[in-house]
TILUM-371067 format. One record per residue (C-alpha): x negated, y negated, z negated; residue number from 1. Coordinates in steps of 0.001 Angstrom, whole numbers. Example, Ala and Ser with C-alpha at 12.3 -4.5 7.8 and 13.67 -1.06 7.14 Angstrom:
2
       u       v       w   k
  -12300    4500   -7800   1
  -13670    1060   -7140   2
//
This chain:
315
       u       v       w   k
   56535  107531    1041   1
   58035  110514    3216   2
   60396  108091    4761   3
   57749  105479    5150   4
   55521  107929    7317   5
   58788  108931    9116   6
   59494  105714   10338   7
   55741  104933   10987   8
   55856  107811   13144   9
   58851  107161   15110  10
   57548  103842   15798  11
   54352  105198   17157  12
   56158  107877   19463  13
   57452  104572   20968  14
   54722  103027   20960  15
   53181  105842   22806  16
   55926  105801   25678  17
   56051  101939   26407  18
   52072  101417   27077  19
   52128  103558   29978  20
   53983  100466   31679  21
   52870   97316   29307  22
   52057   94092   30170  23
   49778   91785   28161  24
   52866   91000   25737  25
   53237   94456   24705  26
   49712   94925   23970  27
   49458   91883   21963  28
   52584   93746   20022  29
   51100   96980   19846  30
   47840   95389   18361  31
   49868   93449   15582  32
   51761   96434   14468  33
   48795   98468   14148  34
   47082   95877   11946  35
   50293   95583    9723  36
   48821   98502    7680  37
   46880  101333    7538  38
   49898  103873    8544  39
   50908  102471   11096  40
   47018  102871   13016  41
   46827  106279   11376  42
   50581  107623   12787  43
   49509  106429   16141  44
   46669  108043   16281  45
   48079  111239   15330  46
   50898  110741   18083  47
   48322  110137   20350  48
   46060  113144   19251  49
   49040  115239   19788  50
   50202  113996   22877  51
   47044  114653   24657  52
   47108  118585   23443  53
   50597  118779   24730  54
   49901  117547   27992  55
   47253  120492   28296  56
   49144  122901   26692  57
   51632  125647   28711  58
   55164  125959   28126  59
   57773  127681   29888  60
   59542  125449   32562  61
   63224  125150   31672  62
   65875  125708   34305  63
   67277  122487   36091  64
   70380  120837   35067  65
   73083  119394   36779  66
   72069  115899   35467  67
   68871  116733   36344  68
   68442  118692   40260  69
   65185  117159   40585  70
   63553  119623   37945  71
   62470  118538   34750  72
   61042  115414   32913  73
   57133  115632   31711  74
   57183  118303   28744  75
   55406  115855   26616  76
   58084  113233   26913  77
   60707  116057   26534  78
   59141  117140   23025  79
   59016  113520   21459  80
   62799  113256   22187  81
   62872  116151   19445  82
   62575  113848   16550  83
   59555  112428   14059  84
   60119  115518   12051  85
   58898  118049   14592  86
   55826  115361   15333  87
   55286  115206   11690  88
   54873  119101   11509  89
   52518  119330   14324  90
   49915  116342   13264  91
   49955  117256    9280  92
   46825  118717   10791  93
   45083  116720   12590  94
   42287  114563   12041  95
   42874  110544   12581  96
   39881  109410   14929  97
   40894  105720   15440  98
   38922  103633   13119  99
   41025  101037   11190 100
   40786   97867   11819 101
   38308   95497    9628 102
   39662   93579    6636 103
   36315   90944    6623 104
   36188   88308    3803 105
   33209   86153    2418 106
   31445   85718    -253 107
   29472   82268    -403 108
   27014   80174   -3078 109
   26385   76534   -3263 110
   23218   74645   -3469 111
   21973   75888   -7265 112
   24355   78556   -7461 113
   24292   82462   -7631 114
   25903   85546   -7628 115
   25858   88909   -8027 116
   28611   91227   -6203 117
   28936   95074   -6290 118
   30382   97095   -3635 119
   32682   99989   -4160 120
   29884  102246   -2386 121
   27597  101325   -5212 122
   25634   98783   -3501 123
   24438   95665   -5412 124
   23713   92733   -3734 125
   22303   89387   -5551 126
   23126   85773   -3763 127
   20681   83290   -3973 128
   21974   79831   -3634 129
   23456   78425    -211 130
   24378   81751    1006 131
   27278   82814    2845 132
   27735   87186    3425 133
   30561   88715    5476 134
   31597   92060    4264 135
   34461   94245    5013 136
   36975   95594    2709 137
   37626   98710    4695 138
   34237   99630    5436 139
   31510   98250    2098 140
   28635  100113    4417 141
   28722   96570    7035 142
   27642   93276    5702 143
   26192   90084    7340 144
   24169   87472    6373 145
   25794   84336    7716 146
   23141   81909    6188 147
   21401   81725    3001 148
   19326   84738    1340 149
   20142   87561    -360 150
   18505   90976   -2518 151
   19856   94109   -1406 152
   19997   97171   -4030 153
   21613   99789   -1532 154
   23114  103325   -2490 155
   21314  105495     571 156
   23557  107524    2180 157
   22133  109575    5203 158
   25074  110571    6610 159
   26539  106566    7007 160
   23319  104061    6521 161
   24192  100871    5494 162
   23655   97887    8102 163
   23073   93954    7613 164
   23440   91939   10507 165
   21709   88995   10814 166
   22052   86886   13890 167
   21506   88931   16715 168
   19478   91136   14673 169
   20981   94704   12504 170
   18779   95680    9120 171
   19065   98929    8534 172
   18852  100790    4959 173
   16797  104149    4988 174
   16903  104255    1254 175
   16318  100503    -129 176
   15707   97522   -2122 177
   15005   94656     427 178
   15129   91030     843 179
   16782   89315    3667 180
   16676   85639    4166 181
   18343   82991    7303 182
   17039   79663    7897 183
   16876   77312   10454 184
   16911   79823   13109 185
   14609   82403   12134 186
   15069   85520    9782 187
   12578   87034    7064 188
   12785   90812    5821 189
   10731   91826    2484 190
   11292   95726    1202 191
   10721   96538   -2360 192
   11614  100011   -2418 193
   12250  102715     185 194
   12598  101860    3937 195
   14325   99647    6418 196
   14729   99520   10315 197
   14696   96148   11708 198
   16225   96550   15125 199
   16370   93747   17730 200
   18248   95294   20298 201
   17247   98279   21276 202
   14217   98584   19986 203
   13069   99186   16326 204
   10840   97955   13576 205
   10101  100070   10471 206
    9380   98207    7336 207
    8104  100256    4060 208
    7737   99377     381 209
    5092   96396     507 210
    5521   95280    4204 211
    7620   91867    5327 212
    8245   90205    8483 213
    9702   87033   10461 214
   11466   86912   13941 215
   13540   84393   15529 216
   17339   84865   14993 217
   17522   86521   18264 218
   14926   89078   16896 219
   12181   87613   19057 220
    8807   86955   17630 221
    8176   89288   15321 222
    5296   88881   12910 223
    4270   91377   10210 224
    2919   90717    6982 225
    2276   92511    3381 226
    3737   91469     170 227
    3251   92712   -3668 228
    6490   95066   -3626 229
    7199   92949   -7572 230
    7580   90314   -5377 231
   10326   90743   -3232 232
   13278   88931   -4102 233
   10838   86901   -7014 234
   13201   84111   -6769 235
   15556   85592   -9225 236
   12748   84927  -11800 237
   11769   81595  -10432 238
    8618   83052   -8574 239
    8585   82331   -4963 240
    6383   84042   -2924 241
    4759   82243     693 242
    2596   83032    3633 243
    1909   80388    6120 244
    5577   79339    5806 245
    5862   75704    6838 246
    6705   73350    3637 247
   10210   72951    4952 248
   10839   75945    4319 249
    9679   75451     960 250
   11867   72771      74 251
   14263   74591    1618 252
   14338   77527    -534 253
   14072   75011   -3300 254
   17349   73526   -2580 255
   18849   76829   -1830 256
   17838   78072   -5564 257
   17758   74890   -7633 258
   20002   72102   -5830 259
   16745   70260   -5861 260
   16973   67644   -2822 261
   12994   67434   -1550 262
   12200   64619    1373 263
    9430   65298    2990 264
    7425   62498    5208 265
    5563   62117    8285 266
    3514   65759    9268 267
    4488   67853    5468 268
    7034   69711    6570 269
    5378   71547    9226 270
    2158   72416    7399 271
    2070   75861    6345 272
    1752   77057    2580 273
      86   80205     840 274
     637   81051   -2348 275
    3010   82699   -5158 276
    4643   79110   -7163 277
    6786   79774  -10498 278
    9358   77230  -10492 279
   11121   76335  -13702 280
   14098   75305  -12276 281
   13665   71366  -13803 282
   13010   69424  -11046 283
   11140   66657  -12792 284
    8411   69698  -13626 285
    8463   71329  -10425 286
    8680   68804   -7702 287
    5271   67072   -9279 288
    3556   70199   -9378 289
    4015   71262   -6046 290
    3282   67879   -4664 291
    -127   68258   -6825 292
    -636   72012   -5052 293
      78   70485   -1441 294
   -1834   67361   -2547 295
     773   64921   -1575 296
    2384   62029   -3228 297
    5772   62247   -4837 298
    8601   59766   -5983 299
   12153   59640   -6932 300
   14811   57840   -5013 301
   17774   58149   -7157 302
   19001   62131   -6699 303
   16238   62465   -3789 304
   12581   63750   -4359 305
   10488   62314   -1609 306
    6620   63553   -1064 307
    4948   62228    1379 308
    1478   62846    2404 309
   -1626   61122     318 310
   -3658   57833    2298 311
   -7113   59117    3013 312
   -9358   57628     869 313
  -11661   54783    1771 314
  -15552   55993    2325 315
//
């Protein structure tokens, strides 16, 4: 390991004394080695670290040489010539400050599926079906929600607050169990337990146990609602939870959790529904009894559920 932090170092020293004059091509190197593995970002950094106090730092001027009569070379440069085992010495003690670079990988559900991961920061998260979340190995405090819908069970840390992002949107923990689902372009935010910031931008939103919201994916068009706190993230259990959410969205999150595939004709999918539903999860229970609630027709079209909206009744 000694001789692997050796070498790690003597490649950032040169590292350190060809960017002064690279080109594109040597940056594109530089950026590949540092990604090779962690020691290689954190031996540059400490080269760097220490090159900067040595360039501020006084030292005696040695006397000119006869290969040299027009005075010395830069100290700095002088005292990396001394080896990776004086540099060692020196940055034992310093503090890396360049933040490694992110190892992001995904975790994704089909239509009917779930899952439930748990981060090495003691975060639990629960997948509902048709959801796709980024996270990063290096850093389990950054996640996004790439489509889909998820419950958050977050470990609070003050000092480094977990953030979702989600669109152009970041959801912030302040100590929290929340709900966070993307569809078709617009976001919804639900918080069970503790607090969340929803910041769009520069600004900021603060949700608390009970309170919800919707906003465009670009965080635009916020609204703010209230929901029972033992219903956030209800469709674990099969109860799903609506307010004024168009029906699309409905068969949406139906298809999401169960797989069921729900048609819905002419006007239906933009009306908006109220109310809490329990859903079995057996489509040829469910789909009839929400086409009952929305009072709509309903038939079956080989794997396809179609409800369509009743004839009006002759006087």
């Amino acid at each position: 390991m000694q001789v692997e932090t050796a070498d790690a170092i003597e490649m950032a020293i040169a590292w350190q004394l060809r960017l002064a004059e690279a080109d594109a091509a040597d940056w594109a190197a530089f950026i590949a080695w540092l990604e090779e593995c962690p020691a290689h970002a954190e031996a540059y950094d400490r080269v760097a670290t220490t090159d900067r106090i040595l360039g501020d730092a006084r030292f005696p001027e040695p006397a000119p040489t006869a290969e040299n009569d027009n005075g010395p070379a830069p100290r700095r440069w002088r005292w990396w010539a001394s080896g990776a085992a004086a540099a060692a010495a020196i940055t034992l003690v310093l503090m890396p400050t360049m933040r490694p670079a992110a190892q992001t990988y995904q975790v994704a559900t089909r239509d009917g599926e779930r899952r439930t991961i748990a981060l090495d920061d003691g975060t639990r998260i629960d997948l509902s079906g048709g959801t796709r979340l980024t996270l990063d190995r290096r850093d389990p405090r950054i996640a996004t929600l790439d489509r889909g819908e998820a419950l958050f069970q977050v470990r609070h840390d003050p000092a480094n607050a977990f953030t979702l992002n989600v669109g152009g949107v970041a959801v912030r923990d302040l100590g929290t169990v929340f709900n966070v689902a993307r569809l078709d372009g617009h976001i919804r935010v639900a918080v069970s337990e503790g607090a969340v910031a929803f910041r769009p931008g520069a600004s900021a939103v603060t949700l608390h146990a009970g309170e919800a919201l919707s906003a465009r994916d670009d965080g635009a068009g916020i609204a703010r609602t209230r929901i029972a706190p033992v219903l956030v993230g209800g469709w674990r259990s099969g109860r799903l939870s609506f307010t004024g959410q168009p029906l699309g969205e409905v068969a949406g999150a139906l298809k999401r959790l169960y797989g069921m595939d729900i048609a819905l004709r002419g006007t239906l999918s933009e009306r908006p529904f109220t109310g809490v539903v329990q859903f079995s999860g057996a489509a040829d229970r469910d789909v009839p009894r929400l086409a009952e609630l929305i009072g709509a027709t309903w038939r079956r079209d080989g794997g396809q559920w179609i409800l369509a909206e009743q004839a009006p009744t002759a006087p």
